[in-house]
N, C-alpha and C positions, 0 to 999 in steps of 0.2 A: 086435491091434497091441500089441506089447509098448512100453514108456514106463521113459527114462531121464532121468532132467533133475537138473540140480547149479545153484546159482544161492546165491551168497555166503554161501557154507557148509552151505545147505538142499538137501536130495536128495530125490525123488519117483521112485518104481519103481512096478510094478504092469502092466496091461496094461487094455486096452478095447475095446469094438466097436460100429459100429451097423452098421442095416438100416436103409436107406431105405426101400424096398417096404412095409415095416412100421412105419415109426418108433419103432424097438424100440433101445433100447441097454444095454451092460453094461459097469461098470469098477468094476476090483478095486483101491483105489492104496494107498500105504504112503510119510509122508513124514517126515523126522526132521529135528530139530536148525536148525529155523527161528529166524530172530531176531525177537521182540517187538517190539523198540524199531524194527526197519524198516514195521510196519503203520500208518500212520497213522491212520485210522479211528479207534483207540482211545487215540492220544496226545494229552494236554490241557498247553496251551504251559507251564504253573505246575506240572502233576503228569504227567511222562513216566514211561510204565511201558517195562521191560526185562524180559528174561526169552529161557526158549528152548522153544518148541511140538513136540510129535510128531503124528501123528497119523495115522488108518484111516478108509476113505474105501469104502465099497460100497455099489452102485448098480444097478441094473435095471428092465424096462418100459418108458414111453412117456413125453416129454414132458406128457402130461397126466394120467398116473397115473403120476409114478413112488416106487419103491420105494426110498428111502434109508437108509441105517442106517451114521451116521459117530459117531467119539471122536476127542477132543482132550485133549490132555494137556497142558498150560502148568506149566513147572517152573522154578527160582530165581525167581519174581517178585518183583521189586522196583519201589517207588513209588517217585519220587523219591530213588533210591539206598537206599532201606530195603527189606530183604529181609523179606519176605514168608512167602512158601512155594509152594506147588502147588494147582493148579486142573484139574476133569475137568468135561468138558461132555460130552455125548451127547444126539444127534439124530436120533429115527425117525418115518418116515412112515407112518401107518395112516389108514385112509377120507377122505382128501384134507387131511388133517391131519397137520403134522410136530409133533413131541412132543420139549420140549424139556427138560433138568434138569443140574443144576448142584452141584459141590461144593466144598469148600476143604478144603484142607491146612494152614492158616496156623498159624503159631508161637501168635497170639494172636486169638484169637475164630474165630467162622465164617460160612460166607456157602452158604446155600442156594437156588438159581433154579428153578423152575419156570414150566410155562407152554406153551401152544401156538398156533401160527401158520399161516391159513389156505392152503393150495396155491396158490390162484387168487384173482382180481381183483385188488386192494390189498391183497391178504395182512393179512389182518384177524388180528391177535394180541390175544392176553392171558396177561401176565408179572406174575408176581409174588417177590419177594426178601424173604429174613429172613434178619436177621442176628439174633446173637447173640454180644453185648460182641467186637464187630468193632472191630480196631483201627484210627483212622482218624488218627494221630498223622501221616503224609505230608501227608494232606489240610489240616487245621489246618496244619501250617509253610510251608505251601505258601502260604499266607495272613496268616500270623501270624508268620511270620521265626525266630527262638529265643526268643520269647516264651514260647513252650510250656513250660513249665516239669514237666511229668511225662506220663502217659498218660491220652491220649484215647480213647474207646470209643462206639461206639451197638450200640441190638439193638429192634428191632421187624420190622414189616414195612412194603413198598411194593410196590403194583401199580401195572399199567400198562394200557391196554384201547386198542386203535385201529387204524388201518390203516401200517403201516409207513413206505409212500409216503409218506404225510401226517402228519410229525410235528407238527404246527399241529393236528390233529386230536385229539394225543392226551388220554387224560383219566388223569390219575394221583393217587392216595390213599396217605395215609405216614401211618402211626400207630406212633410210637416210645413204647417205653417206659422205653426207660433211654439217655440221654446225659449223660455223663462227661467231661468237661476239665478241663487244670488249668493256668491262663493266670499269670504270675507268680508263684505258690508258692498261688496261689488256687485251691481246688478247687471246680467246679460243677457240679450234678448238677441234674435238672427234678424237677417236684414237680407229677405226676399227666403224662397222655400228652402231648406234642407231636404234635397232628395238624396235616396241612398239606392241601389239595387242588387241582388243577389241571384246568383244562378251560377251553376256548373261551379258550387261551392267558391266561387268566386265574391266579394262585395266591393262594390265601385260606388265611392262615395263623388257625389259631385260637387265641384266649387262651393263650400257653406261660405256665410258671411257671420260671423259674429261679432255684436258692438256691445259697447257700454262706456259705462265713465274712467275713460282713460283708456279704454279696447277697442282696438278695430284690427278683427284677425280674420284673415281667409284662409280656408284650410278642404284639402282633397285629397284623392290616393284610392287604395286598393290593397285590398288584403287577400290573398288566396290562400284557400284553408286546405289545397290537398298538396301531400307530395312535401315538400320541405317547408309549409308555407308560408310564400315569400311575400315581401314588406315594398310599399311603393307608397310612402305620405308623407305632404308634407307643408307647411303654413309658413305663411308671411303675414309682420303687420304690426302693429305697436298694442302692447298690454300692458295692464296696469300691476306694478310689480306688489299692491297687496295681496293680488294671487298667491303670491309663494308662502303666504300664511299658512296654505295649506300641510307645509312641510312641518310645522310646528306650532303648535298655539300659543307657545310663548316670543315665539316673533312676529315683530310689526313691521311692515315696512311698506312704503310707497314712493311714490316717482316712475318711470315710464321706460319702457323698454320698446327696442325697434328690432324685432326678428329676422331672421329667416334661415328656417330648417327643415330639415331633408331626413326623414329616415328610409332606409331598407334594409336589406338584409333578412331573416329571418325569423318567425315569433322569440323560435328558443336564441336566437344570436341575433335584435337589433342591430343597425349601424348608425347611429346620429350623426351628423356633419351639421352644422352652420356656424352662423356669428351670433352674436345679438350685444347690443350699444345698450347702456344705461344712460340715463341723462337726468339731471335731479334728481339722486333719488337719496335716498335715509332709509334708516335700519336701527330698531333697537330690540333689545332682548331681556326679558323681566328677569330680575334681579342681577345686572348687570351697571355699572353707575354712571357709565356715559354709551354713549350711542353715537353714530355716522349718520352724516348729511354732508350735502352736494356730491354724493356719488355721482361721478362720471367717466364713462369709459368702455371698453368691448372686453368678450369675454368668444372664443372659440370652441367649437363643438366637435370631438372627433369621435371614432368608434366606444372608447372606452374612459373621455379625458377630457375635462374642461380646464382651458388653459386660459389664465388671466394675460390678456397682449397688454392692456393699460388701463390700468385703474384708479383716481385719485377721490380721494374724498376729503372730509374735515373733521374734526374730535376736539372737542372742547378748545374752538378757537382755533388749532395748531391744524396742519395740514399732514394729512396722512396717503402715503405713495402704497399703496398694496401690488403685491404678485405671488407665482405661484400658479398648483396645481390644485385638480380634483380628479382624484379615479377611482373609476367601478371595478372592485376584485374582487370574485366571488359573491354577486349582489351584495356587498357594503361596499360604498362611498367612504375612502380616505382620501384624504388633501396633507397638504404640504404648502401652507402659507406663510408670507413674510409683510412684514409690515415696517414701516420706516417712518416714523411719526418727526416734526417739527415742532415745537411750541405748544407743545399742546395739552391742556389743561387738565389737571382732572381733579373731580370734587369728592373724596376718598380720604377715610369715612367723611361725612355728615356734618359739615363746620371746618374741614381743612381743604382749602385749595393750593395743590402743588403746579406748576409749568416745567416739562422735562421734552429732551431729545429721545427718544427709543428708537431702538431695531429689538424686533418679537418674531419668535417663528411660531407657530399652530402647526404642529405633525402630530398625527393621527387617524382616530376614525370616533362616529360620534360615540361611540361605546366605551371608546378610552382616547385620551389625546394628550399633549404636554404644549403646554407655553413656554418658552425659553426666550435669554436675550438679555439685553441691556437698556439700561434707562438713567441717564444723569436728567439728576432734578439743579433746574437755575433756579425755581422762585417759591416759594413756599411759606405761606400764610394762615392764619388761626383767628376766623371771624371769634367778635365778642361772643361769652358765654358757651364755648367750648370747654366740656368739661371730659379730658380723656380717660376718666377714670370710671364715669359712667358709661362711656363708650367701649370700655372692656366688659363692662356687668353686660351693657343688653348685647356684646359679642356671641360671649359665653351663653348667654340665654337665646338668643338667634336660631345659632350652633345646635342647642339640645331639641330646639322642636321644627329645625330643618330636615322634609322628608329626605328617609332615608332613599328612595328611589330619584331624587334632583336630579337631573343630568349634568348639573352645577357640580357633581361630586367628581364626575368621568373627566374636568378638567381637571388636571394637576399644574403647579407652576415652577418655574424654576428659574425666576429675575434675578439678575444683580441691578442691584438700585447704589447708585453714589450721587453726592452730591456735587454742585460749582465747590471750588475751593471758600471758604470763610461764608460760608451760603448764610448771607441773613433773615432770622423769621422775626416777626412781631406776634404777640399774643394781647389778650388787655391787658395782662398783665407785668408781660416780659419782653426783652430784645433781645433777642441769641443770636452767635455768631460761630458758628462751625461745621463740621465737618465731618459725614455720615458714608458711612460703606455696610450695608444691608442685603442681605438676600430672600427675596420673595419666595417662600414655600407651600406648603399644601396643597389647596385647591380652592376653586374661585369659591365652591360651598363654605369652606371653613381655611381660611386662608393662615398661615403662620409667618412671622418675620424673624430671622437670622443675622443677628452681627454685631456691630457696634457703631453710637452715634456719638462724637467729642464736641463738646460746646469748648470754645475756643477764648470767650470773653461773650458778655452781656449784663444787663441789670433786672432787675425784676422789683415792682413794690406790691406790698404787703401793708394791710394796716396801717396806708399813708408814708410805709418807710421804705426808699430805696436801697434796695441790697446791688452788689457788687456783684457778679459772679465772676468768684477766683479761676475755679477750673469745674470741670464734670462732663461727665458720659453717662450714657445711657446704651444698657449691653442688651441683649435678644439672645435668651438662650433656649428657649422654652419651645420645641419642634413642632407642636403639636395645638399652640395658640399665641397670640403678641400677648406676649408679659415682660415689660422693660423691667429691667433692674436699671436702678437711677444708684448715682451717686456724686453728688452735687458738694460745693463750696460756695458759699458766699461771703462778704463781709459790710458790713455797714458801721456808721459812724452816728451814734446817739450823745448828747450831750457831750460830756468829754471824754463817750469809753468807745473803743474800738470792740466790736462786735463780731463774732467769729460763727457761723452755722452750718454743719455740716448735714447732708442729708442722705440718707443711704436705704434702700428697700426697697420691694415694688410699692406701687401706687394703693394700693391697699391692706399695705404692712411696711409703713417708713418710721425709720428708726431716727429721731433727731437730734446731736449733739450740740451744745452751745460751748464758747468759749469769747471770754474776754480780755482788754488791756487797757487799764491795771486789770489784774482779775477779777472777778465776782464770783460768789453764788452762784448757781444755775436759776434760782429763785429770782435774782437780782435781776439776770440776765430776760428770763422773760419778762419782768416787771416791765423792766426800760422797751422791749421790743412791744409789747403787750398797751404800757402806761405812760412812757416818757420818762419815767421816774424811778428809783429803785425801793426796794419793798422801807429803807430807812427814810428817806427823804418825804415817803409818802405819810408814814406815822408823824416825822415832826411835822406838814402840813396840813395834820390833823389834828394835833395839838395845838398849831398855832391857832388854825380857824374854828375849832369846837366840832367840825363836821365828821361824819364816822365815815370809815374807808369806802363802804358801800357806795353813798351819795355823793364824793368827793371821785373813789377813782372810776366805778364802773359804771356809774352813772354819766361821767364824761365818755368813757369808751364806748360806750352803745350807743349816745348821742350822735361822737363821732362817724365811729359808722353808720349809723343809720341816714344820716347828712351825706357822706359822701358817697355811699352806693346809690341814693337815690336822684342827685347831684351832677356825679361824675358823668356818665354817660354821655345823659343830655348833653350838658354842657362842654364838652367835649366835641361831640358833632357839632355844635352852634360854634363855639369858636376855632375849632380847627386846632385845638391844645392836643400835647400828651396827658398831659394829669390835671388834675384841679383837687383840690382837698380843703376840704374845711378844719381848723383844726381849733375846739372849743378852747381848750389850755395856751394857744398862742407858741409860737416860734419864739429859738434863743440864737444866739449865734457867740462867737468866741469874746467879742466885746459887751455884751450885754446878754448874761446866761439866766437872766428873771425875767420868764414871760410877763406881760401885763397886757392878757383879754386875750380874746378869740380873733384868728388871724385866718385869711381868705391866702392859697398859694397856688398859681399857676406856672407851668413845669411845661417848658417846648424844646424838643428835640427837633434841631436842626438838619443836625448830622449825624450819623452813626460816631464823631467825637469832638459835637460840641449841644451843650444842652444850658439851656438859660432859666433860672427860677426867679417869680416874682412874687412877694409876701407885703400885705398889708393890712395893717392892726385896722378892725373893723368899730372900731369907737373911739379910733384916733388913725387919721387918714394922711398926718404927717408920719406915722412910724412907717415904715417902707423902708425893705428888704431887697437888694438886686444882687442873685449870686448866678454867676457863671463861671461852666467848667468844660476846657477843653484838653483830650487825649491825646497825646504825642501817641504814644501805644497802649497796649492794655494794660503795663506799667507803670507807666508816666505820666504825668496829669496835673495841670495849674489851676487851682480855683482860684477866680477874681470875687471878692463881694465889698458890698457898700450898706452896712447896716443902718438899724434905724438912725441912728444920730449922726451920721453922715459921713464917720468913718471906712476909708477904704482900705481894703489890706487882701495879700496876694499869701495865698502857701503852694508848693510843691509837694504832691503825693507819692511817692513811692513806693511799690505794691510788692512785695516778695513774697511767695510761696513757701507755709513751713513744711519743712518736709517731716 
């Protein structure tokens, strides 16, 4: 009987015969280009093999003698999408024995099978496999996600002894000699054989030794697989705590852990017991803006509950007492953490550093959790070229192209934030002094702020001119992003008009009012803030010198600035000042109100209410300016000065608010 068969891309040709009379048959077949991945037999749900089989098939005799002699060829295999290589198997029958052996092709490592398998009854076999530095990098990911951080390897041997039928029968022995992983940049290798043995569905792992950098763990026990099957392992030893990367690939963490744990109880019902000690260690989490180090402390293991006995760490400088719970309901892990922070700093956002006292709780689970709790801020600062108004655009934009799947989202938060009473910040610009009550909302993804912040007193310059601030707050009403509403007062003193500025809006829509005494224009009023001058004063000293307003006023003002942005800074660090200004038009004072030339001024704040200005005419070195001014309150206020021609004279300031 000749044989044609095609079936989803596999072909089988060849021909065959029996004899009834004799129960004698014979078949010659030849079959190509089968698919792998359709055999289920050898497919496991976590590690699907693909690939494509050939293979020679001849056969003759008797059902109870018969004669076989088949090859298999398996070509492209691949584990879990990782390509492999080639596999030959060959299978003959001699004295009621079929004879089995096996080979590899693999890119990396090898895999040898032997072994034979009885004709008759329950086909009583005995198999045995060695590899050598076989790569098992599918297997591991299959398990361990992208943890894997380089290649995995084994090479020993295992046998097998029993009746096929009866796999519950079988008794199997593994003595490896070399296993090789490398689990977050951690490399580990055993240290003397891993033996394992099974039988009477029993497996008794013996004493392994596992090392690497930072690992030294011994681990044994038994599993028996019939009946309730019950749980006996357990390890001792010090591990390197980048392992726990594995939990999450957006956590880092290292420093050293000292084990020892105990499981039993049952597949479907574990029982965990031990301890395990941290000792250095650190932990940070991407997109997260400070992180823990010198973690030190124990941590207990019970059926269903990891209890923190003592745990201390660090966070920006300030020391952090942690405790609290973790437990397993329902296979998800919820906890109930506390945290009790000291001094401790945090750089949020990107150019401000705050120093505050917190108590935080974390209740939840990772799927959904709340941050709660308190936090008084004492210190809080605003490095140079902090610009908050940019830092709400790239918020906002952050925000829109942050995945929606973050886990960053599943935090929610729910702070109250206040300040020390009269909390003072410095900016480059400004010195404020008040007093903030805030509540922290959203979520760490897209965080909102609630409340209101009083600025109590402070100054701020501007374009070389120091402003006053009368009063102002800044309000958070907006649930759902930080959008201050400001509303500010200042006042300043130019030539001989008292200067009045109101500021009201958020940072990207501020409304500005001006007011003066004597009055002016609003025209006027920027002039003098803008020029030194008012829009008349500037026309007659255009008439006086023939010069047209362009080259006369704006041509000063850009100079100006351009000198002291590029100026200030520096010089600034170099001599340890508050201000330095160069001013091309020259300084006036109440005794001499006609500049004459460009005058160099240096501005040092002392104290929060005593600040010293020094001016001197730069093409005459005898004009020198010395004014200083000290605060009784935000009120109250003496200025001392001693103008160019040597005149000294005292005024009293008194500040009232119009209502």
């Amino acid at each position: 009987m000749n044989i044609n068969l095609t079936h989803e891309g596999g072909e089988v040709t060849g021909n065959a015969a029996y004899s009834p009379s004799r129960r004698a048959f014979r078949l010659d077949l030849l079959g190509k280009n089968f698919d792998v991945a359709r055999i289920r037999q050898i497919q496991l749900q976590r590690l699907p093999v693909e690939g494509r089989a050939d293979f020679t098939l001849q056969g003759s005799g008797t059902p109870d003698a018969p004669v076989i002699n088949a090859h298999v060829r398996a070509r492209d295999i691949a584990f879990a999408g990782e390509l492999a290589g080639a596999m030959d198997f060959e299978a003959t029958t001699r004295n009621g024995q079929m004879q089995l052996k096996g080979s590899s092709e693999f890119s990396r490592g090898s895999l040898l099978i032997e072994g034979t398998v009885g004709m008759r009854g329950d086909f009583p076999a005995k198999i045995s496999a060695r590899t050598d530095n076989l790569d098992v990098d599918p297997l591991w990911r299959a398990y361990l996600g992208q943890q894997l951080t380089g290649h995995s390897s084994i090479g020993g041997n295992v046998t097998m002894e029993g009746p096929l039928r009866f796999p519950a029968q079988w008794a199997i022995k593994g003595d490896l000699s070399d296993v090789s992983i490398d689990v977050e940049y951690t490399k580990l290798h055993n240290q003397g054989p891993v033996r394992f043995a099974y039988a009477d569905q029993r497996l008794q792992i013996e004493p392994a030794h596992l090392i690497g950098e930072g690992t030294d763990v011994t681990g044994q026990g038994s599993i028996h697989f019939a009946g309730s099957k019950q749980l006996d392992l357990a390890a001792n030893g010090q591990a390197d705590l980048k392992l726990l990367g594995v939990l999450d690939p957006n956590l880092t963490t290292s420093g050293l852990t000292t084990m020892h744990l105990s499981v039993t109880g049952t597949l479907a019902d574990p029982v965990p017991q031990g301890t395990i000690q941290i000792k250095n260690g650190a932990a940070t989490y991407g997109g997260l803006p400070s992180g823990l180090s010198d973690i030190n402390g124990s941590l207990a293991f019970t059926r269903d509950r990891i209890h923190i006995e003592q745990l201390s760490a660090r966070s920006g400088g300030g020391n952090l007492d942690l405790k609290g719970d973790l437990t397993n309901y329902n296979q998800q892990f919820n906890f109930d953490l506390t945290a009790v922070g000291k001094d401790v700093r945090l750089r949020y956002p990107p150019g401000v550093s705050s120093t505050a006292n917190a108590e935080l709780h974390w209740r939840g689970s990772r799927s959904a959790s709340m941050i709660s709790g308190e936090t008084m801020v004492n210190k809080l600062s605003v490095t140079p070229g902090f610009d908050f108004g940019s830092y709400l655009e790239k918020s906002r934009q952050s925000a829109s192209i942050t995945p929606a799947n973050s886990p960053l989202y599943n935090v929610k938060l729910d702070i109250a934030v206040q300040t020390a009473p009269e909390l003072q910040m410095k900016t480059a610009v400004a010195r404020l002094s008040g007093d903030a009550d805030l509540r922290l909302r959203g979520s760490l993804a897209r965080p909102s702020v609630l409340g209101r912040a009083d600025i109590l007193e402070g100054d701020a310059t501007f374009n070389g001119i120091k402003f006053r601030l009368e009063r102002g707050d800044v309000t958070f009403a907006n649930p759902i992003a930080i959008e201050p509403q400001v509303n500010l007062q200042a006042t300043t003193h130019v030539r001989n008009y008292d200067l009045d500025v109101t500021v009201t809006g958020t940072p990207d829509r501020l409304n500005v009012n001006y007011r003066s005494e004597p009055p002016l224009p609003k025209s006027d009023i920027i002039a003098l803030l803008a020029l030194g001058r008012t829009s008349e004063e500037s026309e007659q000293l255009q008439q006086q010198s023939g010069q047209t307003l362009f080259t006369d006023q704006a041509t000063n003002l850009i100079i100006n600035q351009a000198i002291n942005q590029a100026m200030g800074n520096r010089m600034q660090r170099l001599f340890g000042v508050s201000r330095i200004r160069i001013d091309p038009q020259g300084l006036t004072t109440e005794t001499n109100p006609t500049a004459r030339g460009p005058q160099v001024t240096i501005e040092q704040q002392f104290a929060n209410n005593l600040s010293l200005t020094y001016s001197t005419n730069v093409s005459q070195s005898s004009q020198q300016i010395i004014q200083g001014e000290y605060y009784f309150n935000r009120n109250l206020s003496v200025v001392g000065t001693r103008d160019q021609n040597g005149v000294v004279s005292f005024d009293v300031r008194i500040r009232q608010r119009k209502k």
